[in-house]
C-alpha positions as CSV (number, residue, x, y, z in Angstrom):
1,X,9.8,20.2,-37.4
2,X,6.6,20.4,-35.8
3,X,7.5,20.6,-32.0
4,X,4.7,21.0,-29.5
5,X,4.6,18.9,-25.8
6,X,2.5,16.4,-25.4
7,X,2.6,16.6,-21.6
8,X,3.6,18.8,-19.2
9,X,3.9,18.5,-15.8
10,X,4.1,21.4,-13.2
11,X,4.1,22.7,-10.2
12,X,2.4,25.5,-9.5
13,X,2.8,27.4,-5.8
14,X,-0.3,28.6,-4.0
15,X,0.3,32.4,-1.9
16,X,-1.3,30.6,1.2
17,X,-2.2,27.7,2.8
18,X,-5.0,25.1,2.3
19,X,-5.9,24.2,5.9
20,X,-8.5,21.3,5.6
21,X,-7.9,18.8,2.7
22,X,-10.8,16.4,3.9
23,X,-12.9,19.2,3.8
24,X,-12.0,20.3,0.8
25,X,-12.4,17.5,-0.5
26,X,-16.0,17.1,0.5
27,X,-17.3,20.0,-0.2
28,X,-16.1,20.4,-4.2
29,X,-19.2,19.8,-6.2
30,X,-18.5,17.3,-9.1
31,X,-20.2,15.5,-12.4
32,X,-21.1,11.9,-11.1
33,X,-19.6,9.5,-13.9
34,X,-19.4,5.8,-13.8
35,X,-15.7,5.0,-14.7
36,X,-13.4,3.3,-13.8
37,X,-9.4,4.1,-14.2
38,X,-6.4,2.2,-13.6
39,X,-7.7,-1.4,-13.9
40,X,-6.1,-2.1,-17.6
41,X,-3.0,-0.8,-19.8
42,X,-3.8,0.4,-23.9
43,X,-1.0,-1.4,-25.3
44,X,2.1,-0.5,-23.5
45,X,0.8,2.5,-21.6
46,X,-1.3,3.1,-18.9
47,X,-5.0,3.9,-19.0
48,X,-5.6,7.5,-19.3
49,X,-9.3,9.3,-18.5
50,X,-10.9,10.7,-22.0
51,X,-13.0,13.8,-22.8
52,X,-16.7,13.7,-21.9
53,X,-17.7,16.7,-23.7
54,X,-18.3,19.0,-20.9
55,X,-16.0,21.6,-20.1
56,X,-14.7,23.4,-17.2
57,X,-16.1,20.6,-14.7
58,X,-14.8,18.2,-12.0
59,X,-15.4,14.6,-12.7
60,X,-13.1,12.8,-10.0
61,X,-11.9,13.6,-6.6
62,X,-9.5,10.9,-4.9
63,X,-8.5,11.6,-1.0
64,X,-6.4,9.2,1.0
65,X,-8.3,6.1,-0.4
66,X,-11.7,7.9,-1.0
67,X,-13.0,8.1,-4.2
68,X,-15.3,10.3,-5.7
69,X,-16.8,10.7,-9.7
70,X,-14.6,8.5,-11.5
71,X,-13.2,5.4,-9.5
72,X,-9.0,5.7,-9.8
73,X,-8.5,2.1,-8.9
74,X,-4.9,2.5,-7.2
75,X,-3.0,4.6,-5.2
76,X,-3.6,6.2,-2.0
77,X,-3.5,9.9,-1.8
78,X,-2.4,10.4,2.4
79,X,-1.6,14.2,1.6
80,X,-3.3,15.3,-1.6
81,X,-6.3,15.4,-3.0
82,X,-6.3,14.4,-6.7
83,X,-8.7,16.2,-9.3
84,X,-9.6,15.3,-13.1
85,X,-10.8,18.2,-13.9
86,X,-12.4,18.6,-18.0
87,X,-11.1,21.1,-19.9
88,X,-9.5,22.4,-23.3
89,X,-11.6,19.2,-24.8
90,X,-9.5,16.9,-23.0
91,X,-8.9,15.4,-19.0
92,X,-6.0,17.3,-17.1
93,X,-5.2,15.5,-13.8
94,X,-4.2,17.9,-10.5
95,X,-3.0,17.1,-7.1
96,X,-3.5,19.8,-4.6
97,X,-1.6,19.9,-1.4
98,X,-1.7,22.4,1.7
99,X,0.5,24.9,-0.6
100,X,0.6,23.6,-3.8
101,X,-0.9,22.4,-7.2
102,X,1.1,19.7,-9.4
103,X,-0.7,19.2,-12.7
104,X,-0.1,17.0,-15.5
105,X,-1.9,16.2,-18.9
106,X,-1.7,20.1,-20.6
107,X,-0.2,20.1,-23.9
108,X,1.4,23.8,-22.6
109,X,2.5,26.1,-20.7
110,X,-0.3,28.2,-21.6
111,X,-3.1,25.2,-20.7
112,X,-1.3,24.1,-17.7
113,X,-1.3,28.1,-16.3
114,X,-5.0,28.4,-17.2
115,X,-6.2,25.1,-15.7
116,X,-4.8,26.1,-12.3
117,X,-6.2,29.2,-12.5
118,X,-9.3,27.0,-13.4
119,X,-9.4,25.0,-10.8
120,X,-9.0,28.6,-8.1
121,X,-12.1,29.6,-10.1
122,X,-13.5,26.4,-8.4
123,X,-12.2,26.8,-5.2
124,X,-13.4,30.4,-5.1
125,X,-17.2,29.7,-6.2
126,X,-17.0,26.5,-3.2
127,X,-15.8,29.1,-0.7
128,X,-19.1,31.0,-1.3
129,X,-21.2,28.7,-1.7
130,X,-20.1,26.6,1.9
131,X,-20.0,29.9,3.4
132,X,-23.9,30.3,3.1
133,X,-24.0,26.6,5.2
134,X,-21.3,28.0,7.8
135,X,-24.1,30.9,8.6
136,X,-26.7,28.6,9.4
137,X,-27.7,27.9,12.8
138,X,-28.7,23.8,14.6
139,X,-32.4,24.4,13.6
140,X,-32.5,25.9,10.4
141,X,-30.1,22.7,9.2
142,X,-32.5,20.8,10.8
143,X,-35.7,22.4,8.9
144,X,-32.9,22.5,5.3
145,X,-32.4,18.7,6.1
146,X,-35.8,17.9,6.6
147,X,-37.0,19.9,3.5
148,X,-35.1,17.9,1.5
149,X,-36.1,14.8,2.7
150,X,-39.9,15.6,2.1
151,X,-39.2,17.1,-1.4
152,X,-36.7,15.7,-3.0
153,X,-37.3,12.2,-2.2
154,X,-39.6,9.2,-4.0
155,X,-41.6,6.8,-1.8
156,X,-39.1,4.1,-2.6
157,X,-36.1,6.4,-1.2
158,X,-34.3,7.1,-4.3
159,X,-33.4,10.5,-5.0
160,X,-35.5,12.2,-7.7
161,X,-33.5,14.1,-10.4
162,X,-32.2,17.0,-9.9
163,X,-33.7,19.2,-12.1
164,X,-37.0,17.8,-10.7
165,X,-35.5,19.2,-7.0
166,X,-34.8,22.2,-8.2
167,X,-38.0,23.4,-9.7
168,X,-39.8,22.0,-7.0
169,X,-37.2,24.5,-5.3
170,X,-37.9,27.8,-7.2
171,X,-41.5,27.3,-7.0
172,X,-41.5,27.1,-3.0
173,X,-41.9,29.7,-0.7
174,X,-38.7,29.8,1.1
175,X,-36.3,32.6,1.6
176,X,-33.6,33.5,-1.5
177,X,-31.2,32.1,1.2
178,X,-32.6,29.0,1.7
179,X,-33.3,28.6,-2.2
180,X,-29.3,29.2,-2.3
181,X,-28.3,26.7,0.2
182,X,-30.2,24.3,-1.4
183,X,-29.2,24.5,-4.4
184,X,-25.6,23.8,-3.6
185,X,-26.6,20.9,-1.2
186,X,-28.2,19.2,-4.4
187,X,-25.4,19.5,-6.4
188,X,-24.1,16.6,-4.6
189,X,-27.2,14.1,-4.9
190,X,-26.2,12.8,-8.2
191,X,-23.5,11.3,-6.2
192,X,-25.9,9.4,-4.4
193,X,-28.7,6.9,-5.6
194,X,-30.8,6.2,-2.5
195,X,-31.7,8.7,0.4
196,X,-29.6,7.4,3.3
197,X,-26.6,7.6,1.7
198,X,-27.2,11.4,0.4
199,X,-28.7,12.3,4.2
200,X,-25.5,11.2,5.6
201,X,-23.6,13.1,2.9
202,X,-25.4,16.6,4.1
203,X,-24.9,15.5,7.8
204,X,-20.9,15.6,6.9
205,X,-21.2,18.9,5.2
206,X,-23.1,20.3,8.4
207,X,-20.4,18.9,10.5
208,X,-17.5,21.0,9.2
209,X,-18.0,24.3,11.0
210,X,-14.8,26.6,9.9
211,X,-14.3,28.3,6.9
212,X,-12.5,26.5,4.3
213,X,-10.0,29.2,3.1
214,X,-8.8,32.6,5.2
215,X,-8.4,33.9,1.7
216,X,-9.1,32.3,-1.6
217,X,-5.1,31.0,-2.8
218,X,-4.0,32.3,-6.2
219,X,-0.6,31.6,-8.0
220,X,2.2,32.9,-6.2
221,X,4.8,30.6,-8.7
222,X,5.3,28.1,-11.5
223,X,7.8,25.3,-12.3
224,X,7.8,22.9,-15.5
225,X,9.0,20.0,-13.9
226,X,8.9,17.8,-17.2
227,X,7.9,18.4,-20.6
228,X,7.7,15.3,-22.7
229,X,8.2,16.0,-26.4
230,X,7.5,13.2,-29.7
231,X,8.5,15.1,-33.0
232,X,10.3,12.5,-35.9
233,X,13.0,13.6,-37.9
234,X,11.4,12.4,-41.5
235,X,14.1,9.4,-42.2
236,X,14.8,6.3,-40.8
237,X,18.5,5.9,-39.2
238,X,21.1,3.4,-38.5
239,X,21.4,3.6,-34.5
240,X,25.0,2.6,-34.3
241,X,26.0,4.7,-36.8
242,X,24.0,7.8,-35.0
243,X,25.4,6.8,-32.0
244,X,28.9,7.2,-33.0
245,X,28.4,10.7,-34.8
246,X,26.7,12.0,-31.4
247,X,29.4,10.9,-29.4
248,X,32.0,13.5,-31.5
249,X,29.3,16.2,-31.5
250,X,30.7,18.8,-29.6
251,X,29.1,21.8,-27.8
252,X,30.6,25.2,-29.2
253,X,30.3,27.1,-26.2
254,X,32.6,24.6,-23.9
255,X,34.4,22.7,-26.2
256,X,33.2,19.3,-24.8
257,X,31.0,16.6,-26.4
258,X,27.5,17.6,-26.5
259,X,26.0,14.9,-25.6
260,X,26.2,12.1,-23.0
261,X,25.3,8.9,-25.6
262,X,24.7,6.0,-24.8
263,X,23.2,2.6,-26.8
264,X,23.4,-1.0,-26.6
265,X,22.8,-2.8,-30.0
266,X,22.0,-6.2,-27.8
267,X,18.8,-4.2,-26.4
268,X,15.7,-5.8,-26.6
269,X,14.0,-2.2,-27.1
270,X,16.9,-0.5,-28.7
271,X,17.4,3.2,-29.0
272,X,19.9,5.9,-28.8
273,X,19.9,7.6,-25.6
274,X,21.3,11.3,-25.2
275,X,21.1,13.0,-21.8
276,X,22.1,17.3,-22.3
277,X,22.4,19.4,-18.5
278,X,20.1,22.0,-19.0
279,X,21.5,25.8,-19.7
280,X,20.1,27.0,-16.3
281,X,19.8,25.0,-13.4
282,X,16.8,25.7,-10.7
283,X,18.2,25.8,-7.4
284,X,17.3,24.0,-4.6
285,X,16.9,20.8,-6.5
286,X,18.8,17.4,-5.4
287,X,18.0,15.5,-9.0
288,X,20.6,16.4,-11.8
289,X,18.5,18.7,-14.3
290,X,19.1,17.1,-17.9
291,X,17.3,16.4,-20.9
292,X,16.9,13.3,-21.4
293,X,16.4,12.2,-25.1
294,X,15.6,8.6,-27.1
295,X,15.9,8.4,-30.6
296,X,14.2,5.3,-32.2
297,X,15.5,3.6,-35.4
298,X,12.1,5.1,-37.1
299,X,13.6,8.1,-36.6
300,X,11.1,9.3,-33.8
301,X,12.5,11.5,-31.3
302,X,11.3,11.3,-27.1
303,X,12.6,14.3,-25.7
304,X,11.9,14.6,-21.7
305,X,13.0,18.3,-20.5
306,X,12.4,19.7,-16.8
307,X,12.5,23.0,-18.4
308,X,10.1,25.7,-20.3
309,X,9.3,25.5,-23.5
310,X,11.9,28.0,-25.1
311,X,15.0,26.3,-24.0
312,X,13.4,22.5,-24.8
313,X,12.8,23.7,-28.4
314,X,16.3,25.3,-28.9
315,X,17.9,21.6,-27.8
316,X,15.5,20.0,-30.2
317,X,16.4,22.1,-33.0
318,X,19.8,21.7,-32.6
319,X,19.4,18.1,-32.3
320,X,16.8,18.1,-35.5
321,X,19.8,19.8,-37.7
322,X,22.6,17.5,-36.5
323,X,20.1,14.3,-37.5
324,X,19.0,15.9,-40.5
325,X,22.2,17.6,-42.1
326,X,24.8,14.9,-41.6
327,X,24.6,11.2,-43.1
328,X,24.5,8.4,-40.2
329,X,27.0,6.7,-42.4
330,X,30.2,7.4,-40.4
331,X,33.6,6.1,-39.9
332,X,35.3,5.2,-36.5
333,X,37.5,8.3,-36.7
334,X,34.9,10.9,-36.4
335,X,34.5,11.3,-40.1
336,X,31.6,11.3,-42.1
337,X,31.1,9.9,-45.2
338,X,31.2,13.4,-46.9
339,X,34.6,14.5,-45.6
340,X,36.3,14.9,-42.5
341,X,34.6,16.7,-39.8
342,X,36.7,16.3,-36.4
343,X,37.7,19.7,-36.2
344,X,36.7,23.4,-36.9
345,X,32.9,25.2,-36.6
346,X,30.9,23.2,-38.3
347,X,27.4,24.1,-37.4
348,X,24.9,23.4,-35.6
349,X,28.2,21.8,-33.9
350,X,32.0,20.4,-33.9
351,X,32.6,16.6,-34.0
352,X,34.9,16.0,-31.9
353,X,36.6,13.1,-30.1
354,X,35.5,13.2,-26.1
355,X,35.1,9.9,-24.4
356,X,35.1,11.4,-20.7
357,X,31.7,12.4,-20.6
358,X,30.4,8.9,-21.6
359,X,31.1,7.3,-17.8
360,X,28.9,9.5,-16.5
361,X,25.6,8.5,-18.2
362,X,24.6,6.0,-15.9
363,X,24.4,8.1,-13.5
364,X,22.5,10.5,-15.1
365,X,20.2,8.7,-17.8
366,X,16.9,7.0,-16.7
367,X,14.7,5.2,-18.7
368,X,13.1,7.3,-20.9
């Protein structure tokens, strides 16, 4: 079975406060793309941002409303700033708040634990960067301002390319500080394509006058909050006949029915759906913790687990061997077409006859 996520979404806590989102927000340096998320669905699903070759960069910021890089179409961010950030070959989306980071788009643990660390990496090169424009006094922003404006600028007002800037930059006269400030002001002109607009953009930067971080956060905690699994078993399978063999599966360590089953055969879309509590509860958390499986007549598998990876793999294997080892073929009675099966250890587990646990999946299933 070839089981690897391909999404997972976490939380990961910060050891200190963020003070100032807006100006955090501001003052991240991106790559300017023209794109534009959120205005159509690919088939059933929603539009997802590709790879556009360049690692270990920011293409998109989204505050409140405020958008910049790549244009998410919907959604308002009030508390969060939301960052696609390009890495491992692929887009990972983050949202940071005051104290935390919630990412979603890694394909592991591993990947999701190295993109926030990432994305600190970015924080911490902004924090010395904007500290250089914090030690600046009224006039030498004025003389930085001005500098720009006579250097970097064309007769018509557009902006002249960057790299144009910046040799013009290293070939001037002006102090190593300078050069440096500079340098990080016209990261952000590809934003912009005319003059006024970029001018106004320093003018904001200027404005903020406090340090951005009283220490640069790292990760004081992490938290899978889903993992979302597609693995197929290699045969197609009869639903209702499934349906009724996972209903008499039981769990060897309690006795009870393993699974929580439920399937309509008057579905439009119509799958088995399994809900499993997980082994070890987080605490603290309102939402019941369960896996939360669909099983297609294809024989494709959807397993959603709010857990790590170890404990989603050992329900899938379990799952994998029932699906795989017993013919969907069954009688009423619990029996399968190869002999009786409603009592003793038979592995991976007993079929047994439990109805109890099957009013409770309403209230535990979503749609999966």
């Amino acid at each position: 079975m070839n089981f690897s996520a391909s999404n997972i979404v976490m939380v990961a806590g910060l050891d200190c406060e963020i003070g100032n989102l807006r100006q955090l927000f501001e003052c991240l340096p991106i790559i300017k793309l023209n794109y534009k998320v959120g205005t159509k669905l690919i088939g059933m699903e929603r539009e997802t941002v590709p790879f556009f070759g360049v690692n270990d960069v920011i293409i998109g910021l989204k505050y409140k409303c405020d958008n910049r890089g790549i244009e998410r179409v919907k959604g308002n961010l009030p508390n969060m700033i939301g960052v696609d950030l390009q890495c491992f070959n692929k887009n990972i989306n983050l949202k940071i708040s005051n104290s935390t980071i919630q990412l979603t788009g890694a394909k592991s643990e591993e990947m999701a634990n190295d993109a926030c660390e990432l994305l600190i990496n970015h924080f911490r090169m902004n924090h010395i960067h904007f500290n250089l424009v914090l030690s600046l006094n009224p006039s030498e922003k004025v003389f930085i301002k001005n500098w720009i404006g006579s250097q970097c600028v064309n007769n018509d007002q557009t902006i002249k390319p960057v790299e144009t800037s910046l040799e013009l930059l290293q070939q001037s006269d002006l102090s190593n500080a300078f050069k440096e400030v500079i340098t990080y002001l016209l990261t952000f002109s590809v934003e912009y394509s005319t003059y006024d607009e970029y001018k106004f953009k320093i003018e904001r930067l200027f404005g903020f006058n406090s340090q951005m971080f009283i220490k640069i956060p790292s990760i004081a905690s992490t938290r899978v909050c889903l993992g979302i699994y597609i693995y197929s078993i290699g045969k197609t399978v009869s639903l209702e006949n499934t349906s009724k063999l996972l209903q008499n599966v039981g769990d060897e360590e309690t006795g009870n029915a393993r699974y929580a089953v439920n399937y309509h055969n008057w579905s439009a879309r119509k799958k088995i759906k399994l809900v499993i509590p997980v082994k070890s509860p987080q605490p603290g958390l309102s939402k019941v913790q369960a896996h939360r499986i669909s099983i297609s007549s294809k024989g494709t598998v959807r397993q959603n687990s709010p857990t790590g990876f170890e404990e989603a793999k050992y329900q899938a294997e379990i799952l994998y061997q029932i699906l795989t080892s017993y013919p969907t073929e069954i009688n009423f009675s619990g029996n399968t077409s190869s002999g009786n099966t409603s009592s003793g250890n038979t592995s991976p587990g007993n079929i047994v006859e439990d109805e109890s646990i099957s009013s409770d999946l309403d209230d535990l299933d979503e749609d999966i």
